[in-house]
Every structure is written in C-alpha cells, then in structure tokens.
C-alpha positions, 0 to 999 in steps of 0.5 A: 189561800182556802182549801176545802176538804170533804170526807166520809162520816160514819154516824151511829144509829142515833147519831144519824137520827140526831143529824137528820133532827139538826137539819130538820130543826135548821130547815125550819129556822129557814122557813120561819125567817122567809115567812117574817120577812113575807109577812113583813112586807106584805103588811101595810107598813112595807116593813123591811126585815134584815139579818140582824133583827133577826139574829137578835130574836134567836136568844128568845126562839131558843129559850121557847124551844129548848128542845128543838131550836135550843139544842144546837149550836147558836152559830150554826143558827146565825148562819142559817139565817146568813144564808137567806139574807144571801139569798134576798141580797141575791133577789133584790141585785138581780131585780136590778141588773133586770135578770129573772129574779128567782123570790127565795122559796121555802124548803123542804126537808129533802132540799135542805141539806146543808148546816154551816159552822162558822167557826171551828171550835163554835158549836163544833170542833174538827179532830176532836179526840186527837188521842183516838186513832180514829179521826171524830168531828164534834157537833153540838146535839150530835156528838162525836161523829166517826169520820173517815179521813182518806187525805190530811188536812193541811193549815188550820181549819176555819169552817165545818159543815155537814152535808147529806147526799142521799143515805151518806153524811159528809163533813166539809172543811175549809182550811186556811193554808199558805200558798203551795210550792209551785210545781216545776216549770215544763215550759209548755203551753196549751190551748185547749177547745171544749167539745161534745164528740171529744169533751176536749181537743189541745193545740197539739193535736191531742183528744180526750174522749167524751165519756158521756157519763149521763148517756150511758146511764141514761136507760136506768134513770129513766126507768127509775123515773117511769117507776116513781112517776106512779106514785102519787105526789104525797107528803115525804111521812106519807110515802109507801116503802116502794116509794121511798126506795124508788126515791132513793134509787133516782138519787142514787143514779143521779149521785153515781153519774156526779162522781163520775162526771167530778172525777173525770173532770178531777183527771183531766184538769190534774193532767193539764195542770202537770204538762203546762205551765200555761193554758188557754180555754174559750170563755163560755157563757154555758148559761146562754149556751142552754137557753131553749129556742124560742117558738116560731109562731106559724103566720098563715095558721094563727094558733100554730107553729113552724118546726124550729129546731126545739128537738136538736136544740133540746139534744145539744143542750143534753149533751152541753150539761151531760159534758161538765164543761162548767164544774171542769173549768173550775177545777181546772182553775183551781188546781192551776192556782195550787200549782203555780200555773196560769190560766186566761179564758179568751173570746171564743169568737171565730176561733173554729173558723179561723185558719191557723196557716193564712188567717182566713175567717170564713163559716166555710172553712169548716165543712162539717162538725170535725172537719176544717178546709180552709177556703183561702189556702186549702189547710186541712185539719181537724176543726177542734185542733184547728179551734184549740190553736187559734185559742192559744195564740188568743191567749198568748196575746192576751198575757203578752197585753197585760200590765206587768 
C-alpha cells in the first residue's frame, strides 16, 4: 500500500530564495505549455499538442535557459508538464460526460505551490546525509534542506514533493509499505450520521460535538478581509509592506482554521477506527449538497424576483463546508484500510425518516431538526440516533449482499 508523509523544513536564508526560484521557474514551464497547446489550436490546422512533444522539447528549453530552466531537475520538469496534461485529460472527459468544463487556466506565482519528483534518488534524494543526526532532503538547485522529521518513515520512498503554505515548506513523501497488521478485533459495529448542530451521531447513541472551527474564526478573517479589500489589486512585485502582511495575515487565518479542521477529523476518524471493527456512513454528494438555490423569477413583476431561501441556503452551505464532511470521511477511509476495518457508504435516502422500531417512513416522524416522533408507533428519540441506526442496518445488508 502507499503511505504519504509530510514534514516541516527548515531552509537557510538562501535556500528559501532558491526554493521560491524552483517554483517560479516551474510555474512558467506551466504556463509556456498552456500557452503552445492555446496557440496550437487556435491556428487554423487545429494542431493537438500532447505530452510527449513536449517533454521532448525540454532538452532544448534547458540548454537556452541554463540559468533558469537548466537549473533544476529534468524529472521535476516532466512532471510539471504531467500535471497540465492531467488537467486537459480532466477538461476534455468532463466536455464528455456534460459537466461544467473548467479550461485549465494560467498560474500565478502564488497559486503554484507544488513541485513533484517522481522518483526518489532523481533530481532529489530523501535522508540524504544518513551520518548527520539531522534528517536533510536533497534538491537539485537547492540542496541540502533541514527537514524536521517528527514520525519515521516506513517502506521505501518513491516520491518527493515540496510544498509551500504561506512563509512554511513542506516535503511530502510517498512510500511503498507492506500491508500493516490489523488491529484487534472489537467485534463492534457502528453506524454513524454526519450533521452540522453535532458533526456526527453513532448508532449508539453517542455525540461528537461540532466544533465550528471557521465560526469561531469567522470575526478575525473577516477583518482581515475588510483590511486587504482597500488595497488595490496590483501585481504581487508591486504591493506596498502593509499589503503584503495583510496578504500573509489572511493566509495564515485560513491555514490555522485547515489544521484545526484536519486535526479534528485525524481524532475523530482515529477513535472510530479503534472501537469498530465495522462502520457504516451515508454516501454524500457534498458537491450537490453546496449547490446555490436557483432564483425564483417574479411573474407579476417581470425583472423581479420572489424571496427563495437563497440567504439559509447560503448559511447551510457554510456550515456544510465549515464541517469537513468530506476531508473526514477520506480520513476515516484511510485509516480503516491501515487497520484492517471495513467501511461501506449506504443510500442516505430516508434514513432520518425511518423508524428504527416498526419501520414507518414518513417526513412526519421528525417534527423538528433533533427531534424524531414516530407517527405509527409513537418511538421517540433523537432524529441523528434515529438516522445512524437505520445507517447501520443499511450497511449491515449491504455487506451480508456482497459476494464473498
């Protein structure tokens, strides 16, 4: 199986200048490439561009360049160019299938962060001075980079990146491994209904409290805001100091509020796995759940329109993303591989609306956001209790129906 592992560095003074010339140099290889395949296709022979004429043109961009270009690693460079032929296989599939397409669009120094090394021991080398007591990583153009290893890295490592988060640098591994032990058998199972008032209630009755991480940041991001709104939009070499650091000072509330939504979800997932040996969660399309309510076009008054929610609507989908629903069910699907546990997603139809005691199914059951009445019988409880039991049984028969 393939672990990822990512850790601290600790550049130099020069080597962060060198790092930031890595991605810069990288960024416009990106750009380049979007710009040949546009003007490719916009000539009148409809000429395709793909990957591999232009892969094959790096030997010459690199001995024009030598100083740029030339500097860095020929993989890290292939790579790059992977990754905008990743991005028009993704356009052209999504033209297909009728979905929004999303044109791959150019970078900007600050929204290209990212350079791959395919290969560990190409153009980099993981624990490169195994004699220092300090852990270095290796980058051609760069060097030696301090890298502050907090966990050990088990298997063997296949690729390097190198990330940039604000003023921080970040390697990130990933290492082949053989399949873990699994953990011991607990012989319990759970069903588990993701909410917004608890982020998530089990089939036994037990709560995890939302912690609303993006609300309760919510002020000082939003002053942040307010105070980079007065600034004009300029280019990045021409922003004033009080400009920059309130660029900084917005990144780094935003990055805060991703730790904390990450480490949450890390906790949560990790105490699932522990307890169960099985789990069972709706199958959310958060995408659709996010989508904005279309306007209602007022008939009497043409130019108009009638109140439809778009305010709630806009709150819900706030809070949906505030949650973390989708970044802690890929956790929670990760760690349950590492340790030998099952996980199934099951039709969330109904599932709040059910009664776990005689089966009625009825939008009346549940009188309010918390509260379920059962209608038929009269079962009272907690409607997300209610909703992580019918979740359970769900995927209790949807295991019992797989082939073996």
């Amino acid at each position: 199986m393939i672990r990822s592992y990512k850790f601290l560095m600790r550049p130099t003074v020069g080597q962060t200048q060198a790092l930031g010339e890595m991605l810069r140099d990288h960024c416009s290889l990106y750009n380049g490439a979007l710009q040949e395949r546009r003007d490719a296709y916009r000539h009148v022979s409809k000429t395709s561009v793909k990957y591999g004429m232009q892969s094959a043109q790096l030997k010459e961009i690199r001995a024009f360049d030598p100083e740029r270009q030339g500097r860095w690693s020929f993989s890290s460079q292939q790579a790059t160019l992977r990754r905008l032929d990743k991005a028009f296989a993704a356009f052209f599939r999504r033209v297909k299938s009728g979905d929004t397409p999303g044109y791959p669009r150019f970078r900007g120094v600050t929204w290209f962060d990212t350079v791959e090394f395919p290969k560990d021991g190409d153009g980099c080398r993981w624990d490169s001075t195994t004699h220092d007591l300090v852990t270095r990583v290796r980058l051609q153009g760069v060097g030696h980079v301090k890298v502050h290893q907090h966990r050990a890295v088990v298997g063997r490592v296949k690729t390097v990146s190198v990330k940039r988060e604000g003023r921080k640098w970040f390697v990130v591994l990933t290492a082949e491994q053989e399949q873990p032990e699994p953990l011991p058998a607990t012989g319990s199972a759970v069903g588990i209904d993701l909410g917004i008032a608890n982020f998530l209630a089990d089939s036994g009755g037990g709560f995890v409290p939302n912690p609303r991480h993006g609300r309760s940041n919510a002020a000082r991001l939003e002053a942040a805001l307010q105070a980079l709104a007065k600034f004009p939009r300029v280019r990045r070499d021409q922003r004033s100091a009080n400009h920059r650091r309130t660029v900084e000072k917005v990144a780094k509330l935003r990055g805060k509020v991703g730790r904390q939504r990450l480490d949450h979800a890390h906790k949560t997932a990790l105490a699932l796995v522990r307890e169960h040996d099985f789990i069972a969660h709706e199958n959310l399309t958060i995408r659709n759940m996010l989508k904005t309510v279309a306007p209602k076009p007022d008939p009497d008054k043409p130019g108009t329109f009638l109140p439809n929610g778009a305010a709630a609507k806009t709150g819900l989908n706030r809070s949906i993303s505030d949650a973390g629903w989708g970044v802690f069910l890929t956790i929670l699907h990760a760690k349950a591989e590492s340790a030998g546990r099952e996980v199934i997603a099951v039709n969330p139809r109904n599932t709040s609306r059910r009664c776990p005691q005689c089966g009625h199914t009825s939008a009346d059951n549940r009188t309010t956001q918390a509260k379920f009445h059962c209608a038929g019988c009269g079962h009272t409880a907690h409607a997300d209790t209610v909703g992580a039991i019918n979740v359970l049984r769900a995927g209790l028969v949807r295991r019992e129906a797989q082939p073996a």
